[in-house]
Structures are given as C-alpha cells and as structure tokens.
C-alpha positions in Angstrom: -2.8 29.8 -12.9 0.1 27.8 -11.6 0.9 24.6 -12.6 -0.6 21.8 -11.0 1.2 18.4 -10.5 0.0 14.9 -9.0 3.1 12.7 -7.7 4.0 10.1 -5.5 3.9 10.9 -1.5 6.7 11.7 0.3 7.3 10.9 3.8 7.3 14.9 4.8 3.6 14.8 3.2 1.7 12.6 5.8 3.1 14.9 8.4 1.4 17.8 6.9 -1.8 15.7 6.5 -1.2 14.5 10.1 -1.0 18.4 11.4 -4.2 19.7 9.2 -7.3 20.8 10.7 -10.1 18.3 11.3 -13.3 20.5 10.2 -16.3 19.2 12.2 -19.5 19.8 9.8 -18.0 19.8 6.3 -18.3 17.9 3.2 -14.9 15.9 4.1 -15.3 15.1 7.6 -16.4 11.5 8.5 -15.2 11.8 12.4 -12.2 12.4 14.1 -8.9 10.4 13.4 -5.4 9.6 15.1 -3.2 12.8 14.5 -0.6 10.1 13.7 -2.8 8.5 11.3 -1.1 9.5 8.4 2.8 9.0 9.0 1.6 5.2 10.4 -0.2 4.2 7.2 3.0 5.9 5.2 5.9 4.3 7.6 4.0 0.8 7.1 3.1 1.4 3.4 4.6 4.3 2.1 1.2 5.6 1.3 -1.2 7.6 4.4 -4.3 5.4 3.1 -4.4 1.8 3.6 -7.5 1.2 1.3 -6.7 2.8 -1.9 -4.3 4.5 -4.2 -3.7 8.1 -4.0 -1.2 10.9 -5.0 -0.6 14.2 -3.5 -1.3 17.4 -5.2 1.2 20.0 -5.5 0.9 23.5 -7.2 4.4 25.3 -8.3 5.1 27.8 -6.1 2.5 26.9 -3.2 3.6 23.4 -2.8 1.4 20.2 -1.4 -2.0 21.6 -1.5 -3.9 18.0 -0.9 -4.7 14.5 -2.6 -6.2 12.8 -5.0 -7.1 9.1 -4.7 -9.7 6.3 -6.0 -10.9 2.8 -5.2 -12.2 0.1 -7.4 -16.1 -0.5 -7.5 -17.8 -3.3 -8.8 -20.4 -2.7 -11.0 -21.2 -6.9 -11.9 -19.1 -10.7 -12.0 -15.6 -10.7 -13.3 -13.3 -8.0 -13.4 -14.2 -6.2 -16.8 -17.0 -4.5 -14.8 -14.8 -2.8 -12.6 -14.4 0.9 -12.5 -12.5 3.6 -10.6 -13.9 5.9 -7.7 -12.1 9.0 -7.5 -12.1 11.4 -4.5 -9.9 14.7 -3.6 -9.3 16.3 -0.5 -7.8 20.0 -1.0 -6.5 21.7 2.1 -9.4 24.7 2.8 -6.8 27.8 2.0 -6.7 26.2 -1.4 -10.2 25.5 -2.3 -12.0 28.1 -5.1 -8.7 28.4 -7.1 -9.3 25.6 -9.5 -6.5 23.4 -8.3 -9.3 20.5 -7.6 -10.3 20.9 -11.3 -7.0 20.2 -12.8 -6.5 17.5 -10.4 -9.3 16.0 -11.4 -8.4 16.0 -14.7 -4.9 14.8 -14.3 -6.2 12.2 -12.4 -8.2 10.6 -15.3 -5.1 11.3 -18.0 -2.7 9.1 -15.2 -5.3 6.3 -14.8 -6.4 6.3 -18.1 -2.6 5.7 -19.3 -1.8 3.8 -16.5 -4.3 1.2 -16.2 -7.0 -0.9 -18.7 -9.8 0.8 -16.6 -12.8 2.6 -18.8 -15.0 4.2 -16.4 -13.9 6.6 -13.3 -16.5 8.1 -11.2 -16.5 10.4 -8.6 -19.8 11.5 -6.2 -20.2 14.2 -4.1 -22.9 15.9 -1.7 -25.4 17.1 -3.7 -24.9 20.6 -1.6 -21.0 20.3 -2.5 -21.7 22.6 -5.3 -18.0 23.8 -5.7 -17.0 20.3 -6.7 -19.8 19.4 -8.9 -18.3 22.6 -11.4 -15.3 21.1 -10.9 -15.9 18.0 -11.9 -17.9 19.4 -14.6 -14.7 21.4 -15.9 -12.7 18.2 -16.0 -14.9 16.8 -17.9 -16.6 14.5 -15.9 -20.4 14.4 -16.9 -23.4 14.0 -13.7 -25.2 10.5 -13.8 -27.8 11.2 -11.3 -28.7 11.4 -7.4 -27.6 8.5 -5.1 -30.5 8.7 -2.4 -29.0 8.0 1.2 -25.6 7.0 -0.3 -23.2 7.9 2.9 -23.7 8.8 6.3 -22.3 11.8 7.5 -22.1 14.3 10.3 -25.4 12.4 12.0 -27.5 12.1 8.7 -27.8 9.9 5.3 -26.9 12.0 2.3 -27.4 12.5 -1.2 -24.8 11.9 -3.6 -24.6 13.2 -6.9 -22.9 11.3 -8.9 -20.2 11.5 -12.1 -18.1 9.8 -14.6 -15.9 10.7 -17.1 -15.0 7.4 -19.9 -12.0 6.4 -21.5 -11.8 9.1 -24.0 -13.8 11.3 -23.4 -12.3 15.1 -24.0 
C-alpha cells in the first residue's frame, strides 16, 4: 500500500474540498453547504473548519485523498477530563483501500505526541460498518451504542462508539 501522510492544509486543499460532491443520504452528509465554504474558513483561518483542528490526508502517488480532524469533549469539571473526538472524511474514490485506517492511526501517534491528552474517541453510525474495521485496525477498541446520538438525513441515529488510550498498541 502507499504511504499515507497527515499534514497541514494548504490553500489549493479547500478548493478541492470546496469542488467535491455533496452525497445526499450517506454517513457524512449533515445538509448542504456553501461551495465556498471551505476556501472562506481557510482565507480567514488557514484551516476549512472553524470549530476544530484538522489535517488533510494525502497518499504518495494519489495525492489529498481527505481529512482527519477532532474536537475536545468534556467528560466532567476541570480540564483533566477532557478528551479528543476524532472524525475522517475520505473522498468516495478512496474509501475500501485502508487509507482511513492508517489515518486513524496516525492521527492518535500525532496527538498523542503532540498534546497531554489520554483518551481520543471517535463514533460512527452503527450501519457505518467500513469504519468500525477501521477503527478497529487502528487500534481503537468499541465502547458501546450511543442511542439517538446525532440527527441525520431526517432521523436520530445510533452511534457506536470508540477510543483508543494513551498507549495503547
């Protein structure tokens, strides 16, 4: 497999984000958005989100193939209780290949050397069965079953949930 890299965005990524399909009825799609979205958010903060870190995912000799972000949850008082929610958005060519896997992995190895965090977690729909394995692979290990946990395409769903500890193999 080819390697798999997560960096920093560049300004000719939001465009590509900007110019990808919005896919109606799928696990990643939470309603329609500005097709200028992403280059605002990155002209204002040289990021596309305004809510939470992320990194693009590139694979050598395919190129930007999607991101990889998080956002802190609070799990009780004071900031010790505080973990990491990850999430990754691959572009639909590029799902099946295990990119999201090793993204997922690398994600955990950059923010567990990168920050004091000890817990990330990540949740998906518990018919996403593609990225369950491949959180499984990265070694995240499933919690349990959020009941009613996010509302999307006209319905509450399930999520099943995952976390993967500060050193943990």
């Amino acid at each position: 497999m080819p390697e798999v890299r997560i960096r920093p965005y560049r300004e000719e990524d939001a465009a590509v984000f900007d110019a990808a399909e919005q896919e109606p009825g799928t696990f990643e799609f939470y309603g329609f958005r500005s097709t200028t979205a992403f280059r605002s958010h990155y002209a204002r903060d040289g990021m596309i989100s305004e809510d939470h870190g992320n990194l693009a995912v590139v694979v050598e000799g395919v190129g930007l193939v999607g991101d990889i972000g998080w956002f802190a949850v609070i799990h009780g008082p004071g900031s010790i209780a505080r973990a990491l929610n990850i999430g990754i958005y691959l572009f639909p060519d590029h799902r099946g290949r295990g990119f999201g896997t090793a993204a997922q992995r690398l994600i955990a190895e950059y923010l567990f050397a990168n920050t004091l965090i000890e817990r990330l977690e990540a949740a998906t729909d518990v018919d996403n069965v593609g990225e369950q394995r491949a959180l499984e692979k990265a070694g995240y290990a499933r919690e349990g079953v959020l009941r009613h946990a996010q509302f999307r395409d006209g319905a509450w769903r399930d999520l099943v949930l995952y976390s993967r500890i500060r050193g943990d193999a």
